[in-house]
N, C-alpha and C positions, 0 to 999 in steps of 0.2 A: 451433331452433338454440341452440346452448348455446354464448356466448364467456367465454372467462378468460385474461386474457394476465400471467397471474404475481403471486404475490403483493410482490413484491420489483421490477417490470419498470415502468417510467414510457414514456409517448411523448408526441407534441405533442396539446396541446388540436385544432388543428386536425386529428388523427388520429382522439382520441375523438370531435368532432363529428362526424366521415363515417362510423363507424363508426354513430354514433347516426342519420343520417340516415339506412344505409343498410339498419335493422334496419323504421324505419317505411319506407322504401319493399319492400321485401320484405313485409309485412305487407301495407301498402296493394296489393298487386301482387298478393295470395293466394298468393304463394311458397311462406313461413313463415306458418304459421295461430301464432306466440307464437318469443318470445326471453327467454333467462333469461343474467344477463348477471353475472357473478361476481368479487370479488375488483375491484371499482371503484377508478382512481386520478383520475379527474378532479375539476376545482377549478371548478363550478357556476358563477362570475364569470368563468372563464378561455372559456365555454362561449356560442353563440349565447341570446339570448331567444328564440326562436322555433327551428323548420323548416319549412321551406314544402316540399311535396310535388309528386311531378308532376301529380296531379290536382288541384291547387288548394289542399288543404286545408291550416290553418297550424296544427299541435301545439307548445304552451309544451313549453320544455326541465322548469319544474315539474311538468308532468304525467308524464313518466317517473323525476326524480329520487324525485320523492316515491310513483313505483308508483300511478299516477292512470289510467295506458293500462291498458286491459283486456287485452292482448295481449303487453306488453312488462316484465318484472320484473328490477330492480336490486337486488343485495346485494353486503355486503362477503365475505359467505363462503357459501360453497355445498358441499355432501357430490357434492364432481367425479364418482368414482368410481360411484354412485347415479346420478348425472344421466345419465351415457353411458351405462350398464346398461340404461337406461330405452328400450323401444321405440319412445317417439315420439322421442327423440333422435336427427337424420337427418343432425348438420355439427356438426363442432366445431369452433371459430374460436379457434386457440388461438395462443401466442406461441412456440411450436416445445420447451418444454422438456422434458429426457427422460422426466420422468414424466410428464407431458401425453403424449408420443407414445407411450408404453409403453402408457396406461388406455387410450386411444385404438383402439389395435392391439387389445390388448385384448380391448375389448368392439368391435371392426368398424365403429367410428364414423367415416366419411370425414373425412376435416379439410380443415381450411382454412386456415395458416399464416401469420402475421406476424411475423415474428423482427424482434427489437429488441435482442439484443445477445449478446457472450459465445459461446457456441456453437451460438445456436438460429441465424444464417443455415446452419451445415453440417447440423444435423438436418431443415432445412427442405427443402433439397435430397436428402437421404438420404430423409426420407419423400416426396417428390415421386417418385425414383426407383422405390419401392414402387408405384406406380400407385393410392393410396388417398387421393393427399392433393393440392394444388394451396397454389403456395406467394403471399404479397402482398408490394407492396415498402413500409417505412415512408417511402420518400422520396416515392415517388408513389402513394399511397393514392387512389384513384376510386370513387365509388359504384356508377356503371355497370360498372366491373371486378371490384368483390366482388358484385357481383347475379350477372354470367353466371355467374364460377366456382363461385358457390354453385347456379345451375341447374344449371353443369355436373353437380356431385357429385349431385345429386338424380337426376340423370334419365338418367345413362350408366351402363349396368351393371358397365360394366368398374372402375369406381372399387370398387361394391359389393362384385364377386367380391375385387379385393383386398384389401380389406379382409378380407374374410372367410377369404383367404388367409394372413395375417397376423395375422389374431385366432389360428388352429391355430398355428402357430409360436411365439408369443408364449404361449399356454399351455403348450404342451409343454416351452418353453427354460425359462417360468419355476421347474421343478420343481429340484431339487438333484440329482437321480441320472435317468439313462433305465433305460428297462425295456424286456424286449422286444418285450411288450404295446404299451407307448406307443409306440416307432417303428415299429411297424405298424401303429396304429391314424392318426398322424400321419399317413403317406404314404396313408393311405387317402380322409383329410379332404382331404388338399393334389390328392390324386386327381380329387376331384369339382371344380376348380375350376380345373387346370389340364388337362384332358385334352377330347378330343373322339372324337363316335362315329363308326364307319365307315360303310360302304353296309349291315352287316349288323346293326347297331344295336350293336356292340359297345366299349365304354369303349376306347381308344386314348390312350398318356400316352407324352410325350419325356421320358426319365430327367434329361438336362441340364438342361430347364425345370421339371421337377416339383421339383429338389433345388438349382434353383440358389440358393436362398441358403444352403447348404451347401456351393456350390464355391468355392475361395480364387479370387484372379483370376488368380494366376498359370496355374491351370490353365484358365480361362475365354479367357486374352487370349495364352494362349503367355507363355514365360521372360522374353522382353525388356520387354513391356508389363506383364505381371503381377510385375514388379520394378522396374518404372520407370527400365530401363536408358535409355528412349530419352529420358525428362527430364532425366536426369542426363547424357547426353549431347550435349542440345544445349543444355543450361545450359556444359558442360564447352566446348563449340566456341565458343560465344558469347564467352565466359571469353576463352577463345585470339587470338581474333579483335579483340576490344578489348586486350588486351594486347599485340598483334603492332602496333593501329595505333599508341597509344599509345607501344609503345618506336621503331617509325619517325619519329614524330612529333618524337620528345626526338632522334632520330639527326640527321633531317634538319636542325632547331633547331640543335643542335650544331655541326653541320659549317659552318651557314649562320654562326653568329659565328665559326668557328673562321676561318675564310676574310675574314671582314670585320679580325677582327684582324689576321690576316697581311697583308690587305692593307693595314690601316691602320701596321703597323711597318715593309714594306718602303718605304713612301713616304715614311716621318721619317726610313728610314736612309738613303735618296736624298739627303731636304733636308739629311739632317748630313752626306753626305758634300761634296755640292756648295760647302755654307758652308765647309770647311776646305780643300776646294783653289783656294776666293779669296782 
């Protein structure tokens, strides 16, 4: 597994802690046979002495600062690009940013996302929707929550195929001009990964699902939802609705003193009239 959560991106020491715990229990577990761990922002005194594992065994936090663990490697900079390339690279644990998720897609690397600020919660969610990626929360960070979704991504194919689905897309968009070659070569790759065979063994592919991340959503969701009529319209009712109580509010208000004054001046005009005809 390869983590890099930005060279510019900070979270809490007690974030880097779980995360470092949860690279030796993945190890200790034979998950992860090794972790290369890039682009470092934590503060060693901010950080436990120790981690205790669940089998018992206690590893000094020096033994990985200082790259002591046989299994686990710390640097401030690493060639990203190269790491993911690399076929034993099987989970990227990255901080959502868009060239992270671009290299990612890429080279067909699943992820694993922890957004920390700016616009990686939307990317985090954007590649969850992908099907290749599983996203973390920095407020509730768990070790036993980053172990399964890292089994997950390992061991469910469907993470892989998208991935791999998205690796084709992701090369063919990054070129400057299409060819004709390339979109047929394209729909051929996104073919084998979105299609199924029949009773006679013959490839079978849904045009809407083979191409849908080339349909806008208006065409996907119909005019109303694929323009977001019906947010803007119940944002607009809402709107109406507190405004209609609010001017009731100010009417009833109104009328309620309007009426307390009249009755408060018919009653001095009583008392003043009474005092002059004594």
């Amino acid at each position: 597994m390869y983590i890099a959560l930005g060279s510019n991106m900070f979270t809490t020491s007690e974030n880097y802690a779980t995360l470092l715990q949860t690279a030796l229990e993945l190890i200790n577990q034979n998950i992860l046979d090794g972790v290369i761990w890039a682009t470092v922002k934590f503060n060693e005194s901010e950080l436990p002495t120790t981690f205790n594992l669940s089998n018992g065994d206690i590893v000094p936090i020096s033994n990985l600062i200082n790259n002591l663990h046989p299994h686990i490697y710390i640097m401030k900079y690493a060639p990203q690009f190269a790491i993911l390339s690399h076929e034993n690279t099987k989970v990227f644990l990255s901080h959502g940013g868009v060239g992270s998720g671009h290299e990612s897609m890429y080279t067909a690397t699943p992820m694993l996302v922890l957004p920390i600020a700016l616009d990686q919660p939307g990317n985090a969610e954007r590649l969850e929707l992908t099907g290749m990626a599983l996203k973390l929360s920095k407020l509730d960070l768990k070790v036993d929550d980053i172990i399964s979704k890292v089994v997950r991504l390992l061991n469910e194919e469907s993470f892989k195929m998208n991935a791999k689905r998205m690796q084709v897309l992701a090369k063919f968009n990054s070129k400057r001009k299409y060819r004709g070659a390339d979109l047929i070569e394209m729909v051929l790759n996104l073919a084998k990964h979105d299609s199924s065979r029949n009773e006679n063994g013959e490839l079978e592919v849904d045009i809407e699902t083979l191409l849908r991340s080339w349909i806008t959503p208006d065409s996907r969701m119909g005019f109303i939802r694929g323009n977001y009529l019906d947010v803007f319209g119940a944002v607009l009712i809402i709107a109406l609705v507190l405004l209609i109580s609010l001017g009731y509010g100010f009417y009833k208000a109104a009328l309620f003193g309007f009426r307390k004054w009249s009755l408060r001046s018919r009653e001095s005009h009583q008392r003043l009239s009474k005092t002059k005809n004594e």
